[in-house]
FINU-260120 format. One record per residue: residue in three letters; x, z, y of N, C-alpha, C, CB in turn. Coordinates in steps of 0.1 Angstrom, whole numbers, plus 2048, in hexadecimal, padded with zeros to 3 digits. Each point is the difference from the previous one (the first is absolute). Glycine has a CB too. Layout:
BEGIN
alaXZYXZYXZYXZY...
END
This chain:
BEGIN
unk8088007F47F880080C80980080C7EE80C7F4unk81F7FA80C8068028088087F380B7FE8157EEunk8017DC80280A7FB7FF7F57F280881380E7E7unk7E27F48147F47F980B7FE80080B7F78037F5unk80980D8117FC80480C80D7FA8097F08157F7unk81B7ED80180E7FD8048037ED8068088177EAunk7F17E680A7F67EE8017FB80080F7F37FD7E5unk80480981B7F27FB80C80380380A7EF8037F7unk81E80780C80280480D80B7FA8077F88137F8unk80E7E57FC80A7F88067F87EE8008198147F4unk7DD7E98077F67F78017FB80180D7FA8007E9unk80180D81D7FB7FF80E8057F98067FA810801unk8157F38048077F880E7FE7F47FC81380D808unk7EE7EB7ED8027EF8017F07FE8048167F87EBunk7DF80F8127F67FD8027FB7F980F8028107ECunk7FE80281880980380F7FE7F080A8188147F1unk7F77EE80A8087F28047FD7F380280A80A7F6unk7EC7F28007F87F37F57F480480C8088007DCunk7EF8098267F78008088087FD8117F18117EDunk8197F68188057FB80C8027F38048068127FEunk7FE7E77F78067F37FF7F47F68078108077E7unk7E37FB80B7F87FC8067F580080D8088007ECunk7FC80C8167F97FF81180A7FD8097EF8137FEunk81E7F080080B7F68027FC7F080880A80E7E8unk7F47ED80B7FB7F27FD7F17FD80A80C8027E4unk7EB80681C7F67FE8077FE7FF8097FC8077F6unk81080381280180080D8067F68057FF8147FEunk80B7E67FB8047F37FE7F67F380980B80C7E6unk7EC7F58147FD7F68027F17FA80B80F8047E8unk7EF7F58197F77FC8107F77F47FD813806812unk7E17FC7F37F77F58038047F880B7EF80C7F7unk8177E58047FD7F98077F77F580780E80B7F7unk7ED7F68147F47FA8057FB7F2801804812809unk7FD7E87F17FF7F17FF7F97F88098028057EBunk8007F281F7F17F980A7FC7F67FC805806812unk7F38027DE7F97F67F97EC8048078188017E5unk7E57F48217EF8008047F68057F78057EE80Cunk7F38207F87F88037FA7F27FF80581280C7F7unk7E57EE80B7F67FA8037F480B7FF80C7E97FAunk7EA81980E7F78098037F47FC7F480880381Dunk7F58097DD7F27F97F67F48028098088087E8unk7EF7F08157F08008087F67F97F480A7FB81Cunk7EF80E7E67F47F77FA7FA7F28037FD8147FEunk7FC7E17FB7F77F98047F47FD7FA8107FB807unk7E98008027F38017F87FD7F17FA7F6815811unk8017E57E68007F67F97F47FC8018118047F3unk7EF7EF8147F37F78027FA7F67F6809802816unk7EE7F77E88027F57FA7FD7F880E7FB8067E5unk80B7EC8177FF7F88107EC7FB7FA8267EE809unk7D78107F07F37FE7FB7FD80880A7FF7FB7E8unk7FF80E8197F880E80A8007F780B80881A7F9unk8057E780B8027F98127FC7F380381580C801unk7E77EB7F97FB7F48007F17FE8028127FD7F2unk7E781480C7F48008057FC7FB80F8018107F0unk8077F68197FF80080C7FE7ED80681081C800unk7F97E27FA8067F47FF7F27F47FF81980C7F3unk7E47FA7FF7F37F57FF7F68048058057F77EFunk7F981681B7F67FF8068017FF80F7F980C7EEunk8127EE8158007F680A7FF7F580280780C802unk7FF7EE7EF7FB7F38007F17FE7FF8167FC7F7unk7E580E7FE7EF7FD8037F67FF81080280D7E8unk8077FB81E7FC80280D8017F180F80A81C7F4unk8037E18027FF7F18077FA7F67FE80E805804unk7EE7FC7EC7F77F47FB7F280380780B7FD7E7unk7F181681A7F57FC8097FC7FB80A80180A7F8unk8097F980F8057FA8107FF7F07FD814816808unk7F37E47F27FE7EF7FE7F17FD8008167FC7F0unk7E680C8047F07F87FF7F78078078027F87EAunk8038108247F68008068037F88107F88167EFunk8167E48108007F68097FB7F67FC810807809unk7F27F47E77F97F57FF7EB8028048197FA7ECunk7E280A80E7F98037FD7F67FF80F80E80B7EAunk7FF7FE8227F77FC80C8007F980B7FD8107FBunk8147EA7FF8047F680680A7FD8087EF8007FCunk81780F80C80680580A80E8097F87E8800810unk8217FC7F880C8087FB7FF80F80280F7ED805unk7F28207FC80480D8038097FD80B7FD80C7E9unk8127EB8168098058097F87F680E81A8067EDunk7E17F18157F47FF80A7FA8068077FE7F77F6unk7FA80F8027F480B80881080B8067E08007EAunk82580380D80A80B8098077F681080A8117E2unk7F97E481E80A7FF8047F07FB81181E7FA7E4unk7D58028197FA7FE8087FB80F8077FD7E77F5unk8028268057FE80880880B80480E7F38067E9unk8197F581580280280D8087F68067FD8147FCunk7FA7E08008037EF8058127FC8057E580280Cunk8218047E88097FD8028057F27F480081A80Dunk7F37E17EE8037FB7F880B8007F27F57F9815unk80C8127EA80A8007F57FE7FC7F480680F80Aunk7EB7EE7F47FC7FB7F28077F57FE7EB809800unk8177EE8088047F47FE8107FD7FD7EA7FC80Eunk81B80E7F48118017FF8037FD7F1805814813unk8067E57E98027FC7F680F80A7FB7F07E6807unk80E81E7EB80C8057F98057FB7F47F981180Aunk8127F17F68087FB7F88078057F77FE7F680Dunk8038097E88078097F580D8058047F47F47F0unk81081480E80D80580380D8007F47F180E810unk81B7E87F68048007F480680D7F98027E9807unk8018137E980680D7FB8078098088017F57EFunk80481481180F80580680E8007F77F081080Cunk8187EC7FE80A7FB7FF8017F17F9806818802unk7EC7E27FC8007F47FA8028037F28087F4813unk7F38147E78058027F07F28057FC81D806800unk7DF7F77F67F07FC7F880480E7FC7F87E27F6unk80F82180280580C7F37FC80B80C81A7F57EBunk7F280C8197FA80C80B7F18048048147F980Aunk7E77FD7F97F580080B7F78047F28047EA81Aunk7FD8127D97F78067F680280C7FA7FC7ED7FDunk8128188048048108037FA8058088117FE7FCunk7EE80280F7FB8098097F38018008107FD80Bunk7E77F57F17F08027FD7FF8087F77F87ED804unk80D80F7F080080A7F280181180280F7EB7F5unk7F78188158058118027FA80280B8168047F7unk7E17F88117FB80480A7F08067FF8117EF80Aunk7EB8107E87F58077FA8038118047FC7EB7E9unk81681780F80480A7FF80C8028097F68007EBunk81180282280B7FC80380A80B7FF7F67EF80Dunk8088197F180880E7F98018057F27FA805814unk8037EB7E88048057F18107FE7FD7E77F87F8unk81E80F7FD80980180080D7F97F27F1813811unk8007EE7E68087F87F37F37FA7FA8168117F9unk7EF7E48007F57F87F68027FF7F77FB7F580Aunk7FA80F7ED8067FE7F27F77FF7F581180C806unk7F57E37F37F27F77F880F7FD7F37E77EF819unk8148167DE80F7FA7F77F67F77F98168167FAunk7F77DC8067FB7F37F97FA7FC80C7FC8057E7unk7FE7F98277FF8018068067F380C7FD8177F2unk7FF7E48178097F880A80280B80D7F57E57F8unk81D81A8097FF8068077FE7F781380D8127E7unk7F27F78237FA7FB80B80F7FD80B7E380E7FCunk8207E980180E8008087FD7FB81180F7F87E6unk7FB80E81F8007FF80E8067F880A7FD8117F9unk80A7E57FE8087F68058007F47F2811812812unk7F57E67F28017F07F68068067ED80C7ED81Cunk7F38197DA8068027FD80C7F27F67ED819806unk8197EA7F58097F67F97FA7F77F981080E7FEunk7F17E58007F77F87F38058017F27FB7F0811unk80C8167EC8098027F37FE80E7FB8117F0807unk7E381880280080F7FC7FF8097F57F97FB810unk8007FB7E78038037EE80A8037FC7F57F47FAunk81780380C80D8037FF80880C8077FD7E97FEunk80281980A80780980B7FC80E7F67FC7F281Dunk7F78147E07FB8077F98088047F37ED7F880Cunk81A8117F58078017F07FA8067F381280380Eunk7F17F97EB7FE8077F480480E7FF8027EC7F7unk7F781A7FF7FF80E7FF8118057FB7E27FE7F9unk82680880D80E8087FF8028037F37FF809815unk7F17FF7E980280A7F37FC7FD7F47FD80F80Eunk7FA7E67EE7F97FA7F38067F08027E88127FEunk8157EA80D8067EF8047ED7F78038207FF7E7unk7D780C8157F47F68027FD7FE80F7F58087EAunk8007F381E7FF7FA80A7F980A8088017EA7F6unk8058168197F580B8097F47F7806815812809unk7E07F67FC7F27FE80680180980E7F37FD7E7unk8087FB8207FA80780C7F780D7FD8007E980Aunk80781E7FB7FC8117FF7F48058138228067EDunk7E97F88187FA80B80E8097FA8077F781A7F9unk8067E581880980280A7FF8058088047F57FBunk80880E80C80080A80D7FE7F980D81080F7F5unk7E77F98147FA7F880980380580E7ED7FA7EFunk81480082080C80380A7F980880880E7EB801unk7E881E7FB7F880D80780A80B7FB7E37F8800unk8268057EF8098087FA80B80980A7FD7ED7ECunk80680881F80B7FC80380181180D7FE7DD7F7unk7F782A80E80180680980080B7F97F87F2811unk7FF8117E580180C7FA8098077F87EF7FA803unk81D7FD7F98108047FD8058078028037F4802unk7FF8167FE80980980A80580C7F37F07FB81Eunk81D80B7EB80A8077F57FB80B7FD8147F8808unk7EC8127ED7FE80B80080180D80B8057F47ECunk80B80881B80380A8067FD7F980C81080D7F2unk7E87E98117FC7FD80C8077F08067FE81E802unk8037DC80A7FC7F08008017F97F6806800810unk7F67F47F87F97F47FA80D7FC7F27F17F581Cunk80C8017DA8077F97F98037F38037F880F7F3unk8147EB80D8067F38027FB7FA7FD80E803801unk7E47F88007FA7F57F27F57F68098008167E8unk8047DD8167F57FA8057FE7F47F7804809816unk7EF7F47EA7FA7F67F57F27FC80580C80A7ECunk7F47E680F7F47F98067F38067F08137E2813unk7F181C7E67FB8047F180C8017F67E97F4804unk81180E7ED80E8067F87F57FF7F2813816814unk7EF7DF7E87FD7FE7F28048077F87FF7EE803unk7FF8187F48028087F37FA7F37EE7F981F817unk80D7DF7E67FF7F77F280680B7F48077E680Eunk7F081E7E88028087F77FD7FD7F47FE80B80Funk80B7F97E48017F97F57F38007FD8158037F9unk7E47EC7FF7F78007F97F98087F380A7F080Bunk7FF8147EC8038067F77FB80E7FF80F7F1800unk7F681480B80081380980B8057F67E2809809unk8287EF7F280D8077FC7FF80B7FD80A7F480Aunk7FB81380080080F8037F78077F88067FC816unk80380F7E07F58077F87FC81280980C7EF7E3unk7EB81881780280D8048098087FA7EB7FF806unk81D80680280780C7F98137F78017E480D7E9unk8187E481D80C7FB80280B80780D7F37EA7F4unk81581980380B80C8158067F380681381D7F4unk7EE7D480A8097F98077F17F480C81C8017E6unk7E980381E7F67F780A8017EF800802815811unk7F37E67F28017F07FA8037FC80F7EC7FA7E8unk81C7FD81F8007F580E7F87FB7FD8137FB806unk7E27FF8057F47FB80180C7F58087E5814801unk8127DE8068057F68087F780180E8097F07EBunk7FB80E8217FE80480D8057F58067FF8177FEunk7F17E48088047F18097FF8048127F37EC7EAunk81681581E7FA80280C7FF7F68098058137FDunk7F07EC80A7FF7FB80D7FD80480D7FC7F57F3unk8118068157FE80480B7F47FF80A8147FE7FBunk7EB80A8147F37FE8058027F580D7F881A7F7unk8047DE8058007F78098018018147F37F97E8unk8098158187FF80380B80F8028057E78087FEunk8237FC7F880E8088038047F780780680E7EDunk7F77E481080D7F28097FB80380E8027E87EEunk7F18208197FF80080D80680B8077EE7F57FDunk8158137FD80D80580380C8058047F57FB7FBunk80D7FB7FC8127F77FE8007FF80A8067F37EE
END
């Protein structure tokens, strides 16, 4: 018993020691702070555009009324307004306005999101997505194949340029980020199983916002 105790007591100090070492070591060592962007979470809420299209066709019904009851009595509306205070305005003639910036794609962007204009992402997988400028004629191509299986991606969802203000860092300003929209294309397949730890690369088409060249 003697020859134990004689053991453990000379066991302490290395122990001792073996514990200093490691707080030693601990103290050793430091977080370093990386200025890697951590982006603010927010909720959103989820529409269908179906909903918002109501409004929509009940304005158009509203103008068909309006037609058949100029036809009907014979007289334009903008007439009678423009003779109450004989300024003849009824008779002024208008003219379509062209697109802006002369580009069709745009000008059907902006109709398209003006149901909603603070929306912020779209998302129809399999889907066409709504591009905001000309996109490439070869775009099947540009689109890659899946990284992780090799099968083909689909239009998933894209990010839309109302995104663009609500960015901002955790610890406070804005994020360096500007985009006209931001395609997202995601494997056909859905690869990705549950319970997989390695994350799959999706493919990400961006386009800029046409407005940035005014700018420059």
């Amino acid at each position: 018993m003697k020859d134990r105790q004689v053991q453990e007591e000379a066991a302490a100090p290395e122990t001792e020691a073996a514990g200093e070492a490691d707080v030693s070591r601990l103290q050793d060592l430091s977080l370093v702070q990386e200025d890697v962007p951590v982006l603010r979470p927010f909720f959103i809420s989820v529409v269908e555009e179906s909903d918002l299209s109501g409004e929509e066709d009940e304005l158009r019904h509203a103008q068909q009324l309006l037609k058949e009851y100029e036809r009907r009595e014979g007289v334009a509306v903008a007439e009678l307004e423009g003779g109450e205070d004989g300024g003849g305005g009824g008779q002024e003639k208008y003219e379509k306005t062209k697109a802006r910036h002369g580009d069709a794609i745009f000008s059907k962007f902006m109709k398209k999101i003006s149901l909603c204009p603070q929306q912020i992402l779209r998302y129809c997988r399999g889907g066409k997505p709504l591009f905001i400028s000309e996109p490439p004629s070869n775009m099947a191509h540009v689109v890659s194949a899946c990284g992780h299986c090799g099968g083909s991606r689909t239009f998933e969802l894209q990010l839309m340029p109302a995104l663009v203000s609500l960015l901002q860092r955790s610890g406070g300003g804005e994020a360096e980020l500007e985009f006209g929209t931001v395609l997202v294309y995601t494997c056909a397949n859905s690869c990705w199983t549950t319970g997989s730890r390695s994350a799959v690369e999706e493919f990400c088409f961006v386009q800029t916002d046409p407005d940035q060249q005014l700018f420059k």
